[in-house]
C-alpha positions as CSV (number, residue, x, y, z in Angstrom):
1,X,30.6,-6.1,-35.1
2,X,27.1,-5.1,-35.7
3,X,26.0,-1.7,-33.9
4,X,22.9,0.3,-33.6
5,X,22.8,3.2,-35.9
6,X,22.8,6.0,-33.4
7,X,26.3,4.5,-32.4
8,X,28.8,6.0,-35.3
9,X,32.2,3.3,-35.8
10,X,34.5,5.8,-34.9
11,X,32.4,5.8,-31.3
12,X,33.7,1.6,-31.0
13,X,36.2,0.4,-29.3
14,X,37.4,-3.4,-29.6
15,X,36.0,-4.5,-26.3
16,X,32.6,-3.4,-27.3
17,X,32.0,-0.1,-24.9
18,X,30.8,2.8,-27.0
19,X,32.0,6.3,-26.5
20,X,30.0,9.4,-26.6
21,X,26.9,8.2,-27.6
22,X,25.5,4.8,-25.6
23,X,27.8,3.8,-22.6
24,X,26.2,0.2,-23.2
25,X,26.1,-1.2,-27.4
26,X,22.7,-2.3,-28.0
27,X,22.9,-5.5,-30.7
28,X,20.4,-6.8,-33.0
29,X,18.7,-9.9,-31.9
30,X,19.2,-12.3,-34.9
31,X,15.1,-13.2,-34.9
32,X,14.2,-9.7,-35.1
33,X,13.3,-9.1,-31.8
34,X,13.9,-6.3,-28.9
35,X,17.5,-4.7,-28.6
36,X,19.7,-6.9,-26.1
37,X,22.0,-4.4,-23.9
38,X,25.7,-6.3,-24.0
39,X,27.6,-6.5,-20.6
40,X,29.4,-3.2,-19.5
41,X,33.0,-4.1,-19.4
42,X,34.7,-0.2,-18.5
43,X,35.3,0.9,-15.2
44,X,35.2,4.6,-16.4
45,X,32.0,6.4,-17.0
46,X,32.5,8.6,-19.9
47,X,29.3,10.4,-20.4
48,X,28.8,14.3,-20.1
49,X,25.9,15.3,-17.6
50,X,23.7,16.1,-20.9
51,X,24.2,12.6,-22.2
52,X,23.5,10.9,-18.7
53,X,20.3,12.4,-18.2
54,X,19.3,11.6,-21.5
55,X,20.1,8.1,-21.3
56,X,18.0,7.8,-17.8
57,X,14.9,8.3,-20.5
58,X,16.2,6.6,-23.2
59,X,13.5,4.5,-25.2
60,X,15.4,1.2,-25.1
61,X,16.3,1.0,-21.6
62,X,16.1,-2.6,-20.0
63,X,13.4,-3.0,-17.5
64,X,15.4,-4.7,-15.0
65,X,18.0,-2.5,-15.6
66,X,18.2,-0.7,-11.7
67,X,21.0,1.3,-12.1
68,X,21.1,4.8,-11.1
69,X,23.6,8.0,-11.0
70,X,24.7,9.3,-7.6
71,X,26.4,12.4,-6.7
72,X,29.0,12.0,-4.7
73,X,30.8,15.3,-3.4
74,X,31.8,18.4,-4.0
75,X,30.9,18.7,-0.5
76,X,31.6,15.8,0.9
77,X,33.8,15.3,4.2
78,X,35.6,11.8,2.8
79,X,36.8,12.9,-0.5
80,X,39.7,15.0,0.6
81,X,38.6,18.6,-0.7
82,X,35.8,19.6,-3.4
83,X,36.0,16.7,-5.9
84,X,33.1,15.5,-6.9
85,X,32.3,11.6,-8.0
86,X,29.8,10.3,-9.9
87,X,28.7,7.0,-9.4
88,X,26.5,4.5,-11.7
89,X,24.9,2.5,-8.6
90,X,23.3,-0.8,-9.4
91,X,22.1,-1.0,-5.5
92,X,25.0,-0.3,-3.1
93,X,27.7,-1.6,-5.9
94,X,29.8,0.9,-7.7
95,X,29.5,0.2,-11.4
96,X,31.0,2.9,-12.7
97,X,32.6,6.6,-11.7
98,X,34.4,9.8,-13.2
99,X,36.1,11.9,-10.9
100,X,35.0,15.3,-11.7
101,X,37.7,18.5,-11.1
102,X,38.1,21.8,-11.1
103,X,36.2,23.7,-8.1
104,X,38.7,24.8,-6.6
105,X,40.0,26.6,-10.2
106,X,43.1,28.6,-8.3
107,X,44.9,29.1,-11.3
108,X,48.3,29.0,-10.0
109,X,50.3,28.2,-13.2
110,X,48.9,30.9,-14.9
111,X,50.0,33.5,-11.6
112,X,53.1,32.0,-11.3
113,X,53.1,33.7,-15.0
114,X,53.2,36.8,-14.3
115,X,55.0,36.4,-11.2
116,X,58.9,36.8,-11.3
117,X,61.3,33.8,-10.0
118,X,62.0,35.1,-7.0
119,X,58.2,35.8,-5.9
120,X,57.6,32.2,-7.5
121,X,57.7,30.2,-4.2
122,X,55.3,32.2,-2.5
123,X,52.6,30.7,-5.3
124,X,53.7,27.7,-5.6
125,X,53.9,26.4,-2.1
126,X,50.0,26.7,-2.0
127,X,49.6,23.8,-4.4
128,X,50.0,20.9,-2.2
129,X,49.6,22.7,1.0
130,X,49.8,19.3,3.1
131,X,53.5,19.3,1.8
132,X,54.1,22.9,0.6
133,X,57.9,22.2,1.0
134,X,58.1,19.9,-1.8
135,X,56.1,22.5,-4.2
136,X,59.3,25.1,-3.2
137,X,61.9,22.7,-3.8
138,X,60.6,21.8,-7.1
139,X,60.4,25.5,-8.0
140,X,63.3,26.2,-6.8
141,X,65.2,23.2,-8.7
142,X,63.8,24.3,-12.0
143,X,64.9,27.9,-11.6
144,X,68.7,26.7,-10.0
145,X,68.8,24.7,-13.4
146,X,68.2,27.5,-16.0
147,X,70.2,29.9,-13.8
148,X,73.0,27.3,-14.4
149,X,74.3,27.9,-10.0
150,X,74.7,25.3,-7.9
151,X,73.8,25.7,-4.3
152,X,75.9,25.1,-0.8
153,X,76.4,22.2,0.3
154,X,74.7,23.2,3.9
155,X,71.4,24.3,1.9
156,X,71.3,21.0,0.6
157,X,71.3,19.2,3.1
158,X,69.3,21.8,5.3
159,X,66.1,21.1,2.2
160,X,66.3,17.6,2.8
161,X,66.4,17.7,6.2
162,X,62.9,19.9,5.8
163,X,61.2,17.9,3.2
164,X,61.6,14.7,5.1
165,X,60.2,16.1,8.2
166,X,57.2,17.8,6.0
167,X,56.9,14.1,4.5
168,X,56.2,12.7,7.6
169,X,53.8,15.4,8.7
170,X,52.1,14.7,5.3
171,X,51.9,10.8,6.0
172,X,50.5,11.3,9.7
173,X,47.8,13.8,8.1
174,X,47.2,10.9,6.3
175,X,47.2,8.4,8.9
176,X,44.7,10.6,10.6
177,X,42.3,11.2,7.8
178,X,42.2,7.7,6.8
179,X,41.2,6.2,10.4
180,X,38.6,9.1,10.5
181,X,37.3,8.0,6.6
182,X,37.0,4.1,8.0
183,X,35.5,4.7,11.5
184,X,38.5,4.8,13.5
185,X,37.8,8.2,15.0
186,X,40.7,7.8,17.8
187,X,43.5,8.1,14.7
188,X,42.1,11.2,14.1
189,X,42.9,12.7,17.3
190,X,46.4,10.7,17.8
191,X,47.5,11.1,14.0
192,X,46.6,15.1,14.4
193,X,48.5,15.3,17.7
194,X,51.6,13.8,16.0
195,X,51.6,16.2,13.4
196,X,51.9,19.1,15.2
197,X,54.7,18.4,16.7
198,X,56.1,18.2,13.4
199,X,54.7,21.6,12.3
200,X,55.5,23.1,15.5
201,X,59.5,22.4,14.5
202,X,58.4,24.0,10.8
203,X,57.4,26.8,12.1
204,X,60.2,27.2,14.6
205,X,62.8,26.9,11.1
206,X,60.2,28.9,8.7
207,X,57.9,31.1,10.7
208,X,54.7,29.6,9.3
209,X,53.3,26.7,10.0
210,X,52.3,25.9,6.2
211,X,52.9,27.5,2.8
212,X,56.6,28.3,4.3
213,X,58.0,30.2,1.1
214,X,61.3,29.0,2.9
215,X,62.8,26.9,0.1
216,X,64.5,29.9,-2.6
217,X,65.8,29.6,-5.7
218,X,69.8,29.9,-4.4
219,X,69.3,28.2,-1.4
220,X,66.7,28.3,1.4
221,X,65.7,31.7,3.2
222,X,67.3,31.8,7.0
223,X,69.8,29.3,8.4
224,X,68.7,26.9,11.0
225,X,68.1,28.3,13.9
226,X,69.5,27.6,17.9
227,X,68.7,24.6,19.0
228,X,67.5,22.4,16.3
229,X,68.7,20.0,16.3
230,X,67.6,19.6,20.2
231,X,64.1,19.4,18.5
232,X,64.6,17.3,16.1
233,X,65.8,14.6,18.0
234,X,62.9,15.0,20.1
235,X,60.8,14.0,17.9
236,X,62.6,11.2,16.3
237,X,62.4,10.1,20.2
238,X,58.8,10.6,20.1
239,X,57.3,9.3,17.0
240,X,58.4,5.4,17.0
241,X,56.4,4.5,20.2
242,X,53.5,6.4,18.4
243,X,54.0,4.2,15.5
244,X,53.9,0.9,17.2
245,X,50.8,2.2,18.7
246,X,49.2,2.4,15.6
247,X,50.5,-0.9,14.6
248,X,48.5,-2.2,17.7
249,X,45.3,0.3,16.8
250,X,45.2,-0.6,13.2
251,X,47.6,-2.4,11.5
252,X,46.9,-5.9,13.3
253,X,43.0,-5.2,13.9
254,X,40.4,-7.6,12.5
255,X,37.9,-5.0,11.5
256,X,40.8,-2.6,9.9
257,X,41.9,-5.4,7.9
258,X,38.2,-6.2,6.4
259,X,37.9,-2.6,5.4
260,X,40.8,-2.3,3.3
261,X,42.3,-5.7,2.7
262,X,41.3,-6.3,-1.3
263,X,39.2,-3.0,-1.5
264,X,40.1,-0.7,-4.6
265,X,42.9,-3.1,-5.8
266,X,45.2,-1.9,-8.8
267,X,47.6,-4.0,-11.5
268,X,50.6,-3.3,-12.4
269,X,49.8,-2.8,-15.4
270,X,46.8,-0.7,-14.9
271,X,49.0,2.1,-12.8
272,X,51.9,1.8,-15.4
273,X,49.4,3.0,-18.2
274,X,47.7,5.3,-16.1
275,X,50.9,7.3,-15.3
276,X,50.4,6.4,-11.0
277,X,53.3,7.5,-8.7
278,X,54.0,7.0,-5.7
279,X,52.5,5.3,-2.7
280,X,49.9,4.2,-5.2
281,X,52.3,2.5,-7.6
282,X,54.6,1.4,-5.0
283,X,51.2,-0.6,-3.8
284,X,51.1,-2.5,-6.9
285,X,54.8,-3.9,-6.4
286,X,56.8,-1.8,-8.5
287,X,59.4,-0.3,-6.8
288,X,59.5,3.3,-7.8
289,X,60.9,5.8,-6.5
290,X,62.7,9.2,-7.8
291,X,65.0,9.9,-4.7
292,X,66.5,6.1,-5.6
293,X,65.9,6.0,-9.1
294,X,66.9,9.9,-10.2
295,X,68.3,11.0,-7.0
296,X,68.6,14.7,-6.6
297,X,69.7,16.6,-3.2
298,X,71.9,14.3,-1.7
299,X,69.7,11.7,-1.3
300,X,72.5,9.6,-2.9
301,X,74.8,9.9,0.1
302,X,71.9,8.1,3.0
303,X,70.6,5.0,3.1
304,X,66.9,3.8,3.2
305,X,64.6,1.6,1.5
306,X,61.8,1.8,-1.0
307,X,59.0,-0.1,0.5
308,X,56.5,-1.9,-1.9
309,X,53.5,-3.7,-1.5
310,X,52.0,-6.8,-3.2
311,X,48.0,-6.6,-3.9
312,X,47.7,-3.0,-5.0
313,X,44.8,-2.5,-2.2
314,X,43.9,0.3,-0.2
315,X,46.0,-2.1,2.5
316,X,48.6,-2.0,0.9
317,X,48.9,1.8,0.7
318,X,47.9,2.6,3.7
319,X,51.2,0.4,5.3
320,X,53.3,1.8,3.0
321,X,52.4,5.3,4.2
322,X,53.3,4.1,7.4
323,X,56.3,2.4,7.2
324,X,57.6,5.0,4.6
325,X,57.3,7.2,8.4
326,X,59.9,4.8,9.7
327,X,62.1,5.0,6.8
328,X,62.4,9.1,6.9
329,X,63.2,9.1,10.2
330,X,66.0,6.4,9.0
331,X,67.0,9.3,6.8
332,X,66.2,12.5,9.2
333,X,69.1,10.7,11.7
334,X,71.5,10.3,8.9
335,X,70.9,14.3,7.8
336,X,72.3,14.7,12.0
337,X,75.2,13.2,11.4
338,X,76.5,14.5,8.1
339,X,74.6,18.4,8.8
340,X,77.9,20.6,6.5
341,X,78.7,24.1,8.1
342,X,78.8,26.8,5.8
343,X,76.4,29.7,3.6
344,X,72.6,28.2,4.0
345,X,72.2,29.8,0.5
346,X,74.5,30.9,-2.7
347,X,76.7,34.3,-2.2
348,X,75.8,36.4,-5.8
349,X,73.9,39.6,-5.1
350,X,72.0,39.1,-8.5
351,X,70.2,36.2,-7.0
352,X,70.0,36.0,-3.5
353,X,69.3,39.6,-1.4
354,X,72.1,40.5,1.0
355,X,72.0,39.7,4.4
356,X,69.9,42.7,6.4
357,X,72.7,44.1,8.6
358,X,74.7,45.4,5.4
359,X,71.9,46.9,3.5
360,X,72.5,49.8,6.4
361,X,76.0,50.1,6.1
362,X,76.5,49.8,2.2
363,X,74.1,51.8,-0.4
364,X,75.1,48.7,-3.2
365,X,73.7,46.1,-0.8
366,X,70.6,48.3,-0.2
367,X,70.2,48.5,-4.6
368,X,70.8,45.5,-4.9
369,X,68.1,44.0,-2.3
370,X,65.8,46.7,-4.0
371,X,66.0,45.5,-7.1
372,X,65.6,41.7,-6.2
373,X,63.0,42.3,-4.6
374,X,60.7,45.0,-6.7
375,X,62.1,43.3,-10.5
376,X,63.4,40.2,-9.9
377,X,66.5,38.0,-11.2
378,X,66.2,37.8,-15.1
379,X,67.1,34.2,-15.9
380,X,68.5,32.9,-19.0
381,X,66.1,31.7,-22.2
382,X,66.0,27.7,-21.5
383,X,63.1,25.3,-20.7
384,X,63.7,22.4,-18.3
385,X,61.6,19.6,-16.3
386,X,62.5,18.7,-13.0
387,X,60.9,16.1,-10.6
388,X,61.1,15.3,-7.2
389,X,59.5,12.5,-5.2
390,X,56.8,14.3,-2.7
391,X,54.6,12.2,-0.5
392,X,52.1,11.8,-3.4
393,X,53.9,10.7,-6.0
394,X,56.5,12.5,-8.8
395,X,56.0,15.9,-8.5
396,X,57.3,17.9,-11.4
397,X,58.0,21.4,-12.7
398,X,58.2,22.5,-16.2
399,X,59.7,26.0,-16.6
400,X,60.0,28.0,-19.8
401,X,62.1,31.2,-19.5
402,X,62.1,34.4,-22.5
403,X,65.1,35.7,-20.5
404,X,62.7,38.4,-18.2
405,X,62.7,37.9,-14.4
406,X,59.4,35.6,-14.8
407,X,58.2,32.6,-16.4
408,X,57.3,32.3,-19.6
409,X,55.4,29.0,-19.1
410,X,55.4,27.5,-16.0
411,X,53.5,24.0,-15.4
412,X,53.2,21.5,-12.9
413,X,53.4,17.8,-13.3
414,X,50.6,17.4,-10.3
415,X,50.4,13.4,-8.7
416,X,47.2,13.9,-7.1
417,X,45.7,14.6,-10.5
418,X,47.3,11.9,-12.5
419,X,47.0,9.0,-9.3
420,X,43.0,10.2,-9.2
421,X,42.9,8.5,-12.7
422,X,43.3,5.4,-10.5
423,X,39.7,5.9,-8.7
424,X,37.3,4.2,-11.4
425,X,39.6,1.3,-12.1
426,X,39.5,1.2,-8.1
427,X,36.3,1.0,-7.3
428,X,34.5,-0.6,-10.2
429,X,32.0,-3.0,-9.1
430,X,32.8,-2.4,-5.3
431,X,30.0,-1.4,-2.3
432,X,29.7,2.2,-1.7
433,X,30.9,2.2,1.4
434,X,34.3,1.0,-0.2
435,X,34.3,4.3,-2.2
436,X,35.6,6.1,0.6
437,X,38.7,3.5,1.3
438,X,39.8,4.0,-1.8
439,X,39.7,7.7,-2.6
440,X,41.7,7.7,1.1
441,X,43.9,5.4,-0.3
442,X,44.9,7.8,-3.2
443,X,45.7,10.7,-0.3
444,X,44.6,13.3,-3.1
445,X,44.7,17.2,-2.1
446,X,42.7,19.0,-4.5
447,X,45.5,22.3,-4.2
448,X,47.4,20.5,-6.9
449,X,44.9,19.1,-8.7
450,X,43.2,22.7,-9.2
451,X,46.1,24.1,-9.2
């Protein structure tokens, strides 16, 4: 391969797109004439601002080469928070794109630091804050493991009861964002009236609407309460009509179906490299899924299916989405039936505080809650990695412990960030106005990503 000499051979890859230097090899022409640009063949752009500007002036540009850089975000209403695109146009066709990060720059791994385990939820749950529940159980999983305790049976059961209902909440947020991305402003209004029925039963269990700090390490933090299971079959009443009338508003619509049908399609093989999870990889065909694959909870003990799509298209992901609405209310009505009595979280004073009517009568209770609560629990010296499968994908948590009451490393295997990977490969050489479909179709919150 013959290159220019401003391009250095490390900078070459086999398919002939430099890196670093020239986005596009320049190669002699063999009679000695003007540098020919070769095709562009990546889907990623991979210059730094400093190198783009100076290759909008460089001295060998083609003359009918019309391409131009576009901005697309941080403040932008379609790309799901402050992430930032940018675009090599050639006209309304996406060349190229780089997602660019990091505006939010919350720095919760680094808090979660120098906060102890038993404070750690209250950090965590901010990450993903359309399904903070997940974020706690994860936590919460990691902690249980190092601790070496295993939890009642009735907290299990109780988290997955939770986490399915926040997963459907998460998927109608969805459903509503997505109409309102593609022009279907009425799934907006029915997707967000949905929802908060769902949060409304969240905050009936938790107290808070969002960022619940209800899932603890040693269980969860109250019991259910009166009458909730009243609600919950309520809304399992409510929500399959709804769904059938979003089959009818979307699903089956000619103009829905143009929008997203083969727009920002992905391989198989393309998400397998590029580490995709989730709704995204379940797109693509493979069947993925950690609550079948690596079940935790109980998840082993209900039946439901893993659905999977076939094109890998924004289509594709948004029915999953749907459908995977359908199946955790399968699951929610199995949690009814086989609900356990008993403690809602483990019974050792050196993890879990003491219930509140005995810190008045007994001055060991009313230590031991004070000490919980102002040092913390010191957990044994350990790492561990524990994932879970949240509404985004595999949602992990790495936790090194020194043997103090908080982290020594904590990290947090984020899908939003890894499935955003999937954005130039999706909308290479797609219009503009297909940008948007796919972003939705990756459902990235920019809590986790930042985090």
């Amino acid at each position: 391969m013959t290159v220019t000499p401003d391009v250095e051979p490390e900078d070459v890859i086999e398919d002939g797109q430099a890196l670093g230097v020239d986005p596009v090899l320049r190669q002699p022409d063999p009679e000695g004439g003007q540098l020919d640009r070769l095709p562009r063949r990546d889907a990623v752009l991979r210059m730094s601002e400093v190198q783009a500007a100076e290759q909008e002036f460089a001295p060998l540009a083609d003359e009918n080469d019309q391409t131009m850089l576009v901005n697309m975000g941080p403040s932008h209403p379609s790309t799901h928070g402050v992430l930032r695109l940018m675009l090599e146009m050639d006209g309304e066709t996406v060349r190229r794109s780089k997602p660019v990060i990091g505006y939010l720059h919350t720095g919760m791994e680094k808090t979660g630091e120098s906060l102890t385990f038993m404070q750690g939820s209250t950090n965590v749950t901010r990450m993903d804050y359309a399904a903070p529940l997940f974020n706690e159980l994860v936590f919460s999983l990691a902690t249980e493991k190092l601790l070496d305790v295993e939890i009642p049976e009735r907290a299990t059961w109780i988290r997955m009861l939770m986490c399915e209902m926040n997963r459907i909440a998460s998927h109608l947020l969805f459903m509503a964002t997505n109409g309102m991305d593609l022009g279907a402003v009425s799934m907006m209004i029915y997707g967000w009236r949905e929802r908060e029925q769902v949060l409304r039963f969240l905050e009936k269990v938790t107290g808070l609407r969002m960022n619940h700090n209800y899932i603890r390490p040693g269980g969860v933090a109250a019991d259910l309460p009166d009458g909730w299971r009243d609600d919950v079959l309520q809304l399992l009443e409510m929500l399959p009509p709804r769904l059938e009338e979003y089959d009818v508003l979307m699903t089956g619509q000619p103009i829905w179906r143009e929008r997203l049908q083969g727009v920002g399609t992905l391989s198989p093989d393309e998400a397998l490299a590029l580490s995709i999870t989730g709704p995204v990889l379940r797109s693509t065909g493979i069947a993925r899924d950690i609550r079948k694959d690596e079940p935790y909870l109980a998840y082993d003990q209900v039946d439901f299916d893993v659905l999977v799509g076939t094109y890998g298209d924004s289509y594709d992901c948004y029915a999953i989405r749907l459908n995977e609405i359908r199946e955790s209310i399968r699951i929610v009505h199995q949690i009814l039936d086989q609900m356990p009595k008993g403690d809602y979280r483990v019974q050792d004073t050196k993890v879990t505080p003491p219930p509140r009517a005995r810190i008045d009568e007994s001055m060991e209770a009313l230590i031991h809650h004070f000490k919980i609560f102002t040092e913390g629990f010191k957990v044994p010296e350990g790492e561990v990695y524990v994932a879970v499968e949240s509404p985004r994908g595999e949602l992990g948590c790495y936790l090194v412990s020194d043997g103090s009451p908080t982290p020594y490393r904590m990290h947090i295997r984020a899908p939003s960030l890894v499935n955003l990977q999937s954005l130039p490969h999706k909308m290479a050489d797609g219009l503009v106005a297909d940008a948007v479909a796919s972003i939705s179709s990756v459902d990235p919150i920019m809590g986790e990503v930042d985090r």
